[in-house]
C-alpha positions in Angstrom: -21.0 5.5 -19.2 -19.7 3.8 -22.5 -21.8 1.9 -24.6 -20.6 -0.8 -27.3 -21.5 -0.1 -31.0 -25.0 -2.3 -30.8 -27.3 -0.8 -27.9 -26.8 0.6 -24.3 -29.7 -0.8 -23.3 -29.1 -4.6 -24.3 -30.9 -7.3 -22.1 -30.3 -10.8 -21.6 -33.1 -13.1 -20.0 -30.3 -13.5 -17.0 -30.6 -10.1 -16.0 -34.1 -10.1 -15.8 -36.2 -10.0 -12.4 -38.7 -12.0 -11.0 -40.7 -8.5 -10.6 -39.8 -7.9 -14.6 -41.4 -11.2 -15.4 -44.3 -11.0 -13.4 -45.6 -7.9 -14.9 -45.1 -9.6 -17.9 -47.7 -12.6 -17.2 -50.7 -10.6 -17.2 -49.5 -9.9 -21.1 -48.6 -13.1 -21.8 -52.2 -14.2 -20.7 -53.8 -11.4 -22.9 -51.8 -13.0 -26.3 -52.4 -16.4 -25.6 -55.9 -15.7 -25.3 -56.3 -13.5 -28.3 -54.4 -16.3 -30.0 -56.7 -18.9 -29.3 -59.9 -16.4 -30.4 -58.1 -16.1 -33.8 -57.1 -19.5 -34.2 -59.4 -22.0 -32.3 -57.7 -25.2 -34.5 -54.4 -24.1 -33.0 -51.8 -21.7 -34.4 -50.5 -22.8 -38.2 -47.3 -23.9 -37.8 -47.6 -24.0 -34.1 -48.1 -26.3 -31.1 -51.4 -25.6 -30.4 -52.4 -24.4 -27.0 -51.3 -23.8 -24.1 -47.7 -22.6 -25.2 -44.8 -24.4 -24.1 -42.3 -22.6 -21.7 -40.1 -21.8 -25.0 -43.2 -20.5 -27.1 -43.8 -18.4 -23.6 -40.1 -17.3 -23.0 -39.9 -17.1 -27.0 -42.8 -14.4 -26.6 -41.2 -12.8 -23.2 -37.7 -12.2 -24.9 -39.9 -10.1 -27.8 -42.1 -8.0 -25.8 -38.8 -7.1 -23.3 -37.2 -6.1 -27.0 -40.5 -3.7 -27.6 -39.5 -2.3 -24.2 -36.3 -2.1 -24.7 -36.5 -0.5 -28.6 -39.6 1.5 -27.1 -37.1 2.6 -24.4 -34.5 4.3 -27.3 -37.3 6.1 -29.0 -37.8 7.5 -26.2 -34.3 8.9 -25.3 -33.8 9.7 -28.5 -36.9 11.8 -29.1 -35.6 13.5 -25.5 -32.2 14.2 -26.9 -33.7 15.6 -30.3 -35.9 18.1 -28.4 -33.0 19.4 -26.3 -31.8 22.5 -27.4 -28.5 23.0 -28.8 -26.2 22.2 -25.2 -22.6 21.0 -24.2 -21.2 17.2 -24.4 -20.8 17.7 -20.4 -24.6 18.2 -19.7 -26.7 16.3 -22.2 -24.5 13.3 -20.6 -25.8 14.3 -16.9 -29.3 14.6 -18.2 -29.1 11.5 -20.4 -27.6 10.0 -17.3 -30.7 11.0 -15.4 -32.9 9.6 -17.8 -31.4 6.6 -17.8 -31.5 6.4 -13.6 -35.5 6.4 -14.3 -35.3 3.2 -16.4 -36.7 0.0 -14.0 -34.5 -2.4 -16.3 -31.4 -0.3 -14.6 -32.5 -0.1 -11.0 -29.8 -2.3 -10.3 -27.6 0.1 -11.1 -28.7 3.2 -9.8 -25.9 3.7 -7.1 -23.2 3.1 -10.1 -25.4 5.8 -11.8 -25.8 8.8 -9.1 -22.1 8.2 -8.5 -21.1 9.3 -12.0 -23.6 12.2 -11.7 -22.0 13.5 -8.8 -18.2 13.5 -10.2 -19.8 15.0 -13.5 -21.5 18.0 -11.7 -18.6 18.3 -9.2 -15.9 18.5 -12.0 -13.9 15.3 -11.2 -14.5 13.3 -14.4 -11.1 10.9 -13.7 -11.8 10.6 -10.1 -12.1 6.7 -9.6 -15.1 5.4 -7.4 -13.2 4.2 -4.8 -15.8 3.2 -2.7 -17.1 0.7 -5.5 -13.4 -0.7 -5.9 -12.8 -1.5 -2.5 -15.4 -3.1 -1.4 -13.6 -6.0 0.0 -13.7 -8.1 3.4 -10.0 -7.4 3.6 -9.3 -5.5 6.7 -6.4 -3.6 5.6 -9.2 -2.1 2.8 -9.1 1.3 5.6 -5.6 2.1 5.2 -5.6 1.3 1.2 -8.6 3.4 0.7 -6.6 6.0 2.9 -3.6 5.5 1.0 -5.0 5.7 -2.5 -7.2 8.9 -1.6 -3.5 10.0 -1.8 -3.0 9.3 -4.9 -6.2 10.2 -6.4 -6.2 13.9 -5.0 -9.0 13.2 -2.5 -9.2 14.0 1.0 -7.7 11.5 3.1 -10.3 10.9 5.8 -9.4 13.1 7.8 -5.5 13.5 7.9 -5.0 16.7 6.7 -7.9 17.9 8.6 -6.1 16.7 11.7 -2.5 17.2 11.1 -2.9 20.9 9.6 -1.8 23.8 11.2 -2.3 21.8 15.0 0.8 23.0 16.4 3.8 25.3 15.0 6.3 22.7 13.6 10.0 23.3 12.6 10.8 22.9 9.1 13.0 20.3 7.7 16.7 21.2 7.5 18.5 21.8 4.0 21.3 20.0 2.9 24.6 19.3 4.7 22.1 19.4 7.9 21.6 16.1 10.7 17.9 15.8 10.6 15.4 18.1 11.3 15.7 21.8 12.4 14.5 23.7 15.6 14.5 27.3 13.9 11.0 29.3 13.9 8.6 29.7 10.6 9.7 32.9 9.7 13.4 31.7 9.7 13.0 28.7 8.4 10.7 30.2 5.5 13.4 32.7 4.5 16.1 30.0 4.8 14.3 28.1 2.0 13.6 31.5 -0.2 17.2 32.2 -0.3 18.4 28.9 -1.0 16.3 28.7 -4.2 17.1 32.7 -4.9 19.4 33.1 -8.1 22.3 35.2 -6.9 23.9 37.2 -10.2 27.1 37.2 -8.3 29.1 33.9 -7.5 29.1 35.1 -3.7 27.6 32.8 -1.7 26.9 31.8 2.1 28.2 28.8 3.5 27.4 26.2 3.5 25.7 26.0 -0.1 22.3 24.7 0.1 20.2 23.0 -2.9 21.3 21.7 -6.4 22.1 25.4 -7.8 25.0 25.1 -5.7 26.2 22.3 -6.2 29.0 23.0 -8.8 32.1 22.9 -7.4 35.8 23.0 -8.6 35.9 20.9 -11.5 33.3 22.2 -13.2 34.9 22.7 -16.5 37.0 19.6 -16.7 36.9 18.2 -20.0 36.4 14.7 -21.0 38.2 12.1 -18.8 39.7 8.9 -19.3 36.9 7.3 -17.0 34.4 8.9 -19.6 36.3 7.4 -22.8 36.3 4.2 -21.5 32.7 4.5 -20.3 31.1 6.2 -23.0 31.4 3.4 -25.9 28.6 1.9 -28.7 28.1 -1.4 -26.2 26.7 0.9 -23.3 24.5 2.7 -25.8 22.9 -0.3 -27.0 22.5 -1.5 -23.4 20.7 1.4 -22.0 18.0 0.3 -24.7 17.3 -3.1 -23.1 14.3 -3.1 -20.2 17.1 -5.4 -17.9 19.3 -3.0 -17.5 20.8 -2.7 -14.1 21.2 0.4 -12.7 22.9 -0.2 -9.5 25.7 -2.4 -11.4 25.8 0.5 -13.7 26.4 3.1 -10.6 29.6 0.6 -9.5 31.0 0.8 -12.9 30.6 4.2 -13.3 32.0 5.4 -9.7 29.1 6.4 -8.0 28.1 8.6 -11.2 25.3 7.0 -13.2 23.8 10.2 -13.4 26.2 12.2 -15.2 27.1 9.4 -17.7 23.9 8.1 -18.6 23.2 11.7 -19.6 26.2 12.1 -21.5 25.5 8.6 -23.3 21.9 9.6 -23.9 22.5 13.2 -25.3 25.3 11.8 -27.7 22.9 8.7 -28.7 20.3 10.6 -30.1 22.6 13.9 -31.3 21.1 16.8 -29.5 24.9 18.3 -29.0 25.4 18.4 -32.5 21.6 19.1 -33.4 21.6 21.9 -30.7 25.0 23.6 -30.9 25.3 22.4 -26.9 28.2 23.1 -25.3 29.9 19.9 -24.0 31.5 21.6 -20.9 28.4 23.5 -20.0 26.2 20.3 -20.5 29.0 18.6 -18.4 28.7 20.8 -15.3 24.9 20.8 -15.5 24.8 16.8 -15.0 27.3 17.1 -12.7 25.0 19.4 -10.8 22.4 17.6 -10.9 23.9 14.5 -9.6 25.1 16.4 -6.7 21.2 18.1 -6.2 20.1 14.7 -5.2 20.2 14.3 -1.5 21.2 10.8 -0.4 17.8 9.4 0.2 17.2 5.8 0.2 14.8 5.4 -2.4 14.9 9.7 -4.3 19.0 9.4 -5.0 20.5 10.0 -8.0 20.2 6.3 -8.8 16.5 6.4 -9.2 16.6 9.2 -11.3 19.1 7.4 -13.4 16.4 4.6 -13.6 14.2 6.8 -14.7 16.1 8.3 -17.4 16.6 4.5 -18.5 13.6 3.9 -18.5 12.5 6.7 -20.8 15.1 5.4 -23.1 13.6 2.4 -23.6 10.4 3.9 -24.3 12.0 6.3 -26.9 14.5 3.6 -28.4 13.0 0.1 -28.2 9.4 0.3 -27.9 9.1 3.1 -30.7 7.8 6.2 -29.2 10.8 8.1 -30.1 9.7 8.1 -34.0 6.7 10.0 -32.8 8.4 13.4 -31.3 10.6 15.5 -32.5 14.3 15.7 -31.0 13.5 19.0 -28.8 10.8 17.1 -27.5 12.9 13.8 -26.8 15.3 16.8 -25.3 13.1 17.9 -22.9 11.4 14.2 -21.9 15.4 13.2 -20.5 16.0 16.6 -19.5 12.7 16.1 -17.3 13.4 12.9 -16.5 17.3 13.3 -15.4 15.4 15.7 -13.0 12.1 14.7 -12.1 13.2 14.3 -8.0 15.9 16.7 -8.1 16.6 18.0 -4.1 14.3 15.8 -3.1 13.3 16.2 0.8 13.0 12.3 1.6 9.2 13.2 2.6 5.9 13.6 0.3 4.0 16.4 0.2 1.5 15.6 2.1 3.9 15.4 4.9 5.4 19.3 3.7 1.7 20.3 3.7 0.7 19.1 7.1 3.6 20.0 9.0 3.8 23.8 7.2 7.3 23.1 6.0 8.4 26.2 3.9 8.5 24.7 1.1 4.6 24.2 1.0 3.9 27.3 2.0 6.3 29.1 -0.9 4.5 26.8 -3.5 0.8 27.3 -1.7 0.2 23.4 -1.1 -0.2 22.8 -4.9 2.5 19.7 -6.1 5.6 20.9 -3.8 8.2 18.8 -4.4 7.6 18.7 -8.0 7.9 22.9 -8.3 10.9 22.6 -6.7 12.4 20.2 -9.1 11.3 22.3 -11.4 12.9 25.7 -9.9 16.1 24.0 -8.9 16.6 22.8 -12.4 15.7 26.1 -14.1 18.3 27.5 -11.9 20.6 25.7 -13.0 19.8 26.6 -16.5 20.4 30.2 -15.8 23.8 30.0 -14.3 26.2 30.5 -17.1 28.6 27.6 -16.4 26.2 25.0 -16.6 23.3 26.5 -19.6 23.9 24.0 -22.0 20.7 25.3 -23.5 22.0 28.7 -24.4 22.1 28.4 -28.1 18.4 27.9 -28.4 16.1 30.1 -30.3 14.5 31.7 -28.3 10.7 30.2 -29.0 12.7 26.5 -28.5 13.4 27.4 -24.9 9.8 28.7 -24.8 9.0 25.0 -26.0 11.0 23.2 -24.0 10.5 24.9 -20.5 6.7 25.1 -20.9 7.1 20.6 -21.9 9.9 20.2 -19.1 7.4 22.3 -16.3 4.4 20.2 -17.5 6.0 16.6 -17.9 7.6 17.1 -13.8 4.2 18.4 -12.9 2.6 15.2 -14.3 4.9 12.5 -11.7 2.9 14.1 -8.7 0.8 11.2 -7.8 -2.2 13.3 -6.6 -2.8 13.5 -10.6 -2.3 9.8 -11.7 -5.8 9.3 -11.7 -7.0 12.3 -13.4 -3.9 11.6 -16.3 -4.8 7.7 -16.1 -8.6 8.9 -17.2 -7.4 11.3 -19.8 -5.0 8.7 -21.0 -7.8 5.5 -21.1 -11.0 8.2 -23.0 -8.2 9.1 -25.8 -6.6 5.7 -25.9 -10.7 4.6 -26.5 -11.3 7.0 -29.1 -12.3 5.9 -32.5 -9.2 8.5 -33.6 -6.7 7.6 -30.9 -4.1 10.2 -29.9 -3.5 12.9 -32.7 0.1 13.5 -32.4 -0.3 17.0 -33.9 -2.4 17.9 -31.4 -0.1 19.9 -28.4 -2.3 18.8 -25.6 -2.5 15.2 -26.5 1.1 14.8 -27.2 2.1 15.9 -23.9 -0.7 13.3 -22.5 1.5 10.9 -24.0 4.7 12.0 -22.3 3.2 12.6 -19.2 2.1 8.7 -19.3 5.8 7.9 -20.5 7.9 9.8 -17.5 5.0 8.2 -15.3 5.4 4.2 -16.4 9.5 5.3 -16.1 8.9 6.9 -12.4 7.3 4.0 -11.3 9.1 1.8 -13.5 10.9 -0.9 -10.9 7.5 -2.6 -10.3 8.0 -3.9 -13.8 11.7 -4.5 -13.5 13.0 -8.2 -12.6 12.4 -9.7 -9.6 15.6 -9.0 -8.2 15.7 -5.7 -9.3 12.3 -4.8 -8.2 13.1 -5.9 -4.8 16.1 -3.7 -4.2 13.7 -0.7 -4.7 10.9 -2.1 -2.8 13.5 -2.1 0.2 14.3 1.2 -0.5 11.2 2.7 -0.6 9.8 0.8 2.1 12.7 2.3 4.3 12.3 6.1 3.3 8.4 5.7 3.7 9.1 4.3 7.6 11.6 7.1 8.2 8.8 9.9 7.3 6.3 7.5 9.7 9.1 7.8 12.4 9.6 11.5 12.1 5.3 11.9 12.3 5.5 9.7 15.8 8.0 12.1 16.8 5.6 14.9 16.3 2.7 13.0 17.6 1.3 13.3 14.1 -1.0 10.4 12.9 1.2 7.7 10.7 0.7 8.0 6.9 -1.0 4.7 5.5 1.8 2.1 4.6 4.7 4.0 6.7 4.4 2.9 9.7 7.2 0.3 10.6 5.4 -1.5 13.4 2.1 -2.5 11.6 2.6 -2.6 7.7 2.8 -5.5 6.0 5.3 -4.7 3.4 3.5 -7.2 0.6 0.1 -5.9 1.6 1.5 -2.1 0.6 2.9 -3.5 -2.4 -0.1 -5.1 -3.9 -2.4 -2.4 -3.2 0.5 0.1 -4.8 1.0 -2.4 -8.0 -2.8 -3.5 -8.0 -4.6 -0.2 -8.0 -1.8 2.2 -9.2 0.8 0.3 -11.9 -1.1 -2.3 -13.4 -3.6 -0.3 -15.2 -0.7 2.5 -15.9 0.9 -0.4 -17.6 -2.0 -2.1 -19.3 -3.2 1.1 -21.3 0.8 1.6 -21.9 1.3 -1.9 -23.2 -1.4 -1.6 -25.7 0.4 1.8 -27.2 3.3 -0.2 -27.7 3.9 -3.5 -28.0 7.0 -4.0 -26.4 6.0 -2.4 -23.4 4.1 -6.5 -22.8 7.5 -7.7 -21.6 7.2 -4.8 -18.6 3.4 -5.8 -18.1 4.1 -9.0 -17.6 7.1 -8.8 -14.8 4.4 -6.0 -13.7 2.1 -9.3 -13.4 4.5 -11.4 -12.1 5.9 -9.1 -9.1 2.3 -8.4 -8.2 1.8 -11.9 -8.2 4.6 -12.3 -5.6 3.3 -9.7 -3.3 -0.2 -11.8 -3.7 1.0 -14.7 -2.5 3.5 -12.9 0.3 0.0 -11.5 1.7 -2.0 -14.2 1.7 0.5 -15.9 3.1 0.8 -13.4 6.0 -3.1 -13.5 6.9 -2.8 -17.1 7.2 0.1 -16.5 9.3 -1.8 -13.8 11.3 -5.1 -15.8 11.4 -2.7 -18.8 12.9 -1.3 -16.6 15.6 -4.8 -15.3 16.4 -5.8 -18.8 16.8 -3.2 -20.1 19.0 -3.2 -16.6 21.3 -7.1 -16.8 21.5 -6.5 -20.6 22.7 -3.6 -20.2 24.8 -5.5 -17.1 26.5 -8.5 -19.2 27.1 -6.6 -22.0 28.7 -4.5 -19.3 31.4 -8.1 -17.6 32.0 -9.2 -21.4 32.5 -6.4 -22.2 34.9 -6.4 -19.2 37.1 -10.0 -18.9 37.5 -9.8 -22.9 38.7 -6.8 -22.0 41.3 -8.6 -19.0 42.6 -12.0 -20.4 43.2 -10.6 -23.4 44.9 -8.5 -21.5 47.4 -11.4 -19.2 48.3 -13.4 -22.1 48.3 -12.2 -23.6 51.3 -12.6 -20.7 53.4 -16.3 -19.9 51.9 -17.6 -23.3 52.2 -17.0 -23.3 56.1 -19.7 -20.5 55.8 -21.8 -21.0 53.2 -21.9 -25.0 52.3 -19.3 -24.7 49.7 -20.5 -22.2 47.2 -17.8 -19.4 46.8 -18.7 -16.0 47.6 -19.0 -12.6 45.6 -15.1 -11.8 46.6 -14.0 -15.1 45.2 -16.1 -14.2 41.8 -14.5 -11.3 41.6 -11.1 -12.6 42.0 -11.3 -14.9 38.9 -12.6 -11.7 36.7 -9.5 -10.0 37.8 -7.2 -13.1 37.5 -8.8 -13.6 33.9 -8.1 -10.1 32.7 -5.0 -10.2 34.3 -4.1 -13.2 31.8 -5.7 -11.0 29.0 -3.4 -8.3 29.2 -0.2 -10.5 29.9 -0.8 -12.5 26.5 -1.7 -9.0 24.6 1.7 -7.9 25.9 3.7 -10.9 25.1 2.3 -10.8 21.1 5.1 -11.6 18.9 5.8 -8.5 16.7 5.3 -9.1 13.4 7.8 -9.8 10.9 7.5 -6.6 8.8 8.4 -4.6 12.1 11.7 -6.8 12.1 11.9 -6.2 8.1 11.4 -2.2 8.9 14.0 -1.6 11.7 16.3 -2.9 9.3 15.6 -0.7 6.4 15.7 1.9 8.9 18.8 1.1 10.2 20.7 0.5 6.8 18.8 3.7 6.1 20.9 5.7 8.4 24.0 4.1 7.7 23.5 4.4 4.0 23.1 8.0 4.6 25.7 8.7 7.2 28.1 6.9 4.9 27.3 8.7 2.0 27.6 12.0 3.7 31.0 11.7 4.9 32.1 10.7 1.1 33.2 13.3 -1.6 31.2 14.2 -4.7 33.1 11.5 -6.7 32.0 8.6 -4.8 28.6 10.1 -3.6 26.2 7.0 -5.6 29.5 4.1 -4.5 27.2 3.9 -0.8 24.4 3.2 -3.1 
C-alpha cells in the first residue's frame, strides 16, 4: 500500500459510517453536557445551547481526528518496539495492523489480498479479480487470457491440456504443417537442429536460422545497398510514422538486413567496434532468413521492432543514457527478439509437449530459442561480427542480449510492469549506474517496441491487428484438431476481434505506455494513438453487443412467434378428433405434441443463427494466412518479405 506525504490514515466525513457516527453520539452527548455544567450562560463566543448541526459535526470531525492521530501513535509505537526486521515483513505485519482498524473495514478484502501476494512471493502479480469485476460477459475469457500474461494459472488449461495424450511435435522449417514423428524423434530432431556443428557438413534440408547462410554470404556492398543506405533513410527511421511494410517493398523483401545495416552505421558501432562489414553482413542476412514466414512473427515485425527501439534511442532521448555496447546489444536484441519463431506461444509448446519445451523445461521457450539460435550464429565464423570484442565486452553484451529477449515473454510483463511503476515512484527514480535498474529500463524499452503497433497509426495498427488475429486463429485451428481446448482470443468462430483488442490494449499496453510516456516525453505522441486505437476498438465492441443484443432480440421474438404458431396448428388438429370424446378439451397426446413442436422450433432457430461477423473476418485471415505462407515458401531468399 502507498501512502501520500500527509497521513495513510486520512478521513473525510464522506467516508464515514452511519455505525462510526453512532458511536459517536453517546460522546457528543457527554461534551455538550459538560459544556453546559461549565458554562450555564452559554459558551463565550458561542451559540449557546443545544449546538447546531455544524457546532456538532464541527466537534465530530475533531474527535474522528483524535482517533485517527490516536490511531498513528499507536502504529508507530508498534513499529518502534519491533526488533530490527526486513522491509518485506514489517510491511505484512503493518499490513495486519492496519486490517484491525474499523475506519478500514471497507477495505479489508483489498487488504488480505496484498498479504497473500506478499507472503506468496508475487509482489507485481495484479489483482485480477478486483480489476475485472465487470458485468461484461466476455470478462471469463479476458481474465483467462490475461492469467496468460501475468504468469498465473489459466483456470484450468494447462491442467487439462498437459500431458493428455502423446502429441507430435511441430515440424521445422521447409516442413507443410505439423509432423507425425514420435517424442523421442521429434525431441532429437530439435536437439540437432540447434547443435553447433564445427564442421560445415550438414544434413539436408538445413533447419533453423544457423543455417540459413547460403551462397552469397560474403558479397560485398551492392548497388541496391548504395542506393538504400543514404542520410534521408537514417533520419526517417527516427520518426514514430515510419512504415515498415512500404519500407520492405523498397527494400526487396529485406527490411531486416538494411535496417540493421542503417542502424549500425547510424550510431558507429562498425567503426567503434572494429566490426567486420562482411561478417556483420552475413549475420543480418541470417537472421532475415531465421524468420519463418509467419503472418504476424516475420522478419517484418522484427524490423518494427528494431524501428521502434530506434526511436526510443534517437528521438525520445534514451540513447544519451547508455553507453554504445549497450545500444549494441538493445538492436542486436531487438533484430532478434522472435528469431525461428514457431507461429505458436508457449503455452501451446508446453501443453502439447513439443520438444522445444521440454529441451528448455517449460520456462520462456520461444524466447531461449531466440536466444540460442542467435548465439549460434555468433559462433560461426562467417557471420561473428562480434569477434573483435574484449573479451569482458562479450561477457557484457551476451549476459544484456540474454536478459533484454528473456524480458518480451509476456508471462513477465506484469512482474517488469511492477518493477518498472515502484522505481518510476521512487523519490530517486532509476539510477542509471545501477546494473539492475538499467536493464529494467531496457527491458521496458524492447517491450513498448514489441508491442509497439498498438501505438502506431490507425492504418498501420490495423495491418498488424490482422495479422496477429490470423496467426492466433491458426494456433486455435491446430488445438480443435487435437481436440485441445481453444486458447482465449484464438478461436475463429466466437472472438470478437475488437473485444480481444481492447482487453489486449486496455489491460496490457496502456499502462506499459503511460509509465513510458512519463520517462520521456516524446513517447505522448505513441500514448495518445495508444488512446486513440483503443478508443476504436471501444467503440467497435460496443457496437458489436448492441449488434448481438439486437440479434438476441429478434431470434428470441421470432422463436416465440414459430413456438406460438405450431403449438396453435397442432392443438387445433388434435382438437377435432379429442373433442368428439371429451367435449373439446385436447388430450395429454395433443399436449405433448406442441412441447415437441415448440422445441422442434427451438432447435431449428438455434441452427439457423447467423454466424457472426468475426467468424467471416477470421476465415479470411486464415485463408490469406495460407496463401501468404504458401507464396512465400515457393520464393527465393531475395524476395522472402515481397509476399509480406
Amino acid at each position: 500500500m502507498h501512502s501520500d506525504k500527509t497521513t495513510l490514515y486520512r478521513f473525510s466525513r464522506d467516508e464515514k459510517s452511519k455505525r462510526q457516527r453512532s458511536l459517536l453520539q453517546p460522546e457528543l452527548k457527554k461534551l455538550q453536557a459538560m459544556l453546559v455544567r461549565l458554562f450555564p450562560a452559554g459558551v463565550p463566543g458561542v451559540e449557546t445551547a443545544p449546538m447546531s448541526a455544524d457546532a456538532a459535526a464541527a466537534v465530530e470531525d475533531a474527535l474522528m481526528l483524535s482517533v485517527d492521530e490516536a490511531a498513528r501513535r499507536n502504529l508507530a509505537q508498534k513499529l518502534a518496539a519491533r526488533p530490527l526486521a526486513s522491509p518485506h515483513l514489517v510491511s505484512i505485519e503493518l499490513l495486519r495492523d492496519l486490517r484491525g482498524m474499523p475506519e478500514l473495514k471497507a477495505h479489508v478484502a483489498t487488504i488480505d489480498y496484498v498479504i497473500g501476494v506478499l507472503t506468496a512471493g508475487d509482489a507485481y502479480r495484479p489483482n485480477l479479480n478486483l480489476q475485472l469485476e465487470r458485468s461484461d460477459a466476455d470478462a471469463a475469457e479476458l481474465r483467462q487470457f490475461l492469467m496468460h500474461y501475468s504468469g498465473g494459472n489459466s483456470g484450468g488449461l494447462n491442467d487439462t491440456m498437459r500431458g493428455t495424450r502423446k502429441l507430435p511435435s511441430l515440424k521445422r522449417r521447409g516442413s507443410s504443417g505439423v509432423g507425425d514423428e514420435q517424442d523421442a524423434a521429434a525431441i532429437a530432431d530439435a536437439a540437432a537442429a540447434v547443435t553447433i556443428v564445427a564442421d560445415s557438413a550438414r544434413k539436408a534440408p538445413s533447419t533453423g536460422a544457423a543455417a540459413a547462410l547460403d551462397d552469397d554470404s560474403t558479397e560485398k556492398t551492392s548497388d541496391a545497398e548504395e542506393r538504400l543506405l543514404t542520410d534521408a533513410l537514417k533520419q526517417s527511421l527516427k520518426r514514430w510514422s515510419f512504415d515498415v511494410f512500404e519500407f520492405a517493398k523498397q527494400t526487396d523483401g529485406r527490411p531486416l538486413y538494411f535496417m540493421g545495416l542503417a542502424l549500425f552505421h547510424s550510431y558507429g558501432l562498425i567503426e567503434r567496434f572494429n566490426i567486420p562489414e562482411d561478417k556483420l553482413r552475413n549475420f543480418l542476412r541470417a537472421v532475415e532468413d531465421g524468420y519463418r514466414p509467419n503472418l504476424y512473427h516475420n522478419h517484418v515485425h522484427a524490423a518494427d521492432v528494431t524501428q521502434s527501439v530506434n526511436f526510443f534511442l534517437a528521438t525520445a532521448g534514451l540513447g544519451d543514457l547508455l553507453s554504445p555496447l549497450e545500444i549494441m546489444a538493445l538492436l542486436l536484441a531487438a533484430l532478434t527478439h522472435d528469431l525461428d519463431h514457431v507461429g505458436f506461444n508457449n503455452a501451446f509448446l508446453i501443453n502439447t509437449n513439443d520438444p522445444l519445451a521440454l529441451l528448455h523445461n517449460d520456462r520462456s521457450v520461444l524466447e531461449n530459442h531466440h536466444i540460442h539460435q542467435t548465439f549460434v550464429l555468433l559462433r560461426r565464423p562467417e557471420s561473428n561480427f562480434l569477434c573483435n570484442l574484449a573479451r569482458a565486452q562479450y561477457k557484457e553484451l551476451r549476459d544484456l542480449v540474454i536478459d533484454l529477449i528473456l524480458a518480451t515473454d509476456f508471462s513477465r510483463h506484469f512482474a517488469l510492469l511492477g518493477q518498472f511503476k515502484a522505481k518510476h515512484a521512487a523519490q530517486n527514480g532509476i539510477d542509471l549506474e545501477n546494473k539492475e535498474e538499467k536493464l529494467l529500463l531496457l527491458g521496458i524499452a524492447l517491450k513498448c517496441a514489441d508491442v509497439g503497433h498498438t501505438a502506431k497509426t490507425h492504418e498501420l495498427h490495423l495491418a498488424w491487428t490482422q495479422r496477429i488475429t490470423g496467426e492466433f486463429f491458426l494456433q486455435g485451428d491446430e488445438e480443435k484438431r487435437r481436440n485441445l481446448p481453444v486458447s482465449p482470443f484464438m478461436d475463429r468462430d466466437t472472438t470478437v476481434i475488437a473485444k480481444s483488442q481492447t482487453g489486449f490494449i486496455e489491460f496490457l499496453v496502456l499502462p506499459l505506455y503511460e509509465l513510458w510516456a512519463q520517462q520521456f516525453e516524446p513517447v505522448q505522441e505513441c500514448l495518445a494513438l495508444v488512446k486513440q486505437n483503443l478508443a476504436h476498438w471501444q467503440k467497435e465492441a460496443a457496437a458489436a453487443d448492441a449488434a448481438a443484443a439486437t440479434d438476441k432480440k429478434a431470434v428470441t421474438r421470432r422463436r416465440k412467434k414459430r413456438v406460438g404458431s405450431a403449438a396453435g396448428s397442432t392443438v387445433t388438429s388434435e382438437d377435432k378428433r379429442s373433442g368428439e370424446r371429451s367435449g373439446g378439451a385436447p388430450t395429454n397426446a395433443a399436449v405433448a405434441a406442441v412441447h415437441a413442436a415448440a422445441a422442434a422450433a427451438a432447435a431449428a432457430e438455434s441452427g439457423s443463427d447467423p454466424a457472426p461477423t468475426s467468424s467471416d473476418s477470421g476465415k479470411t485471415l486464415a485463408e490469406s494466412g495460407k496463401a501468404t505462407k504458401k507464396s512465400r515458401s515457393n520464393k527465393s531468399k531475395s524476395s522472402t518479405g515481397a509476399a509480406e
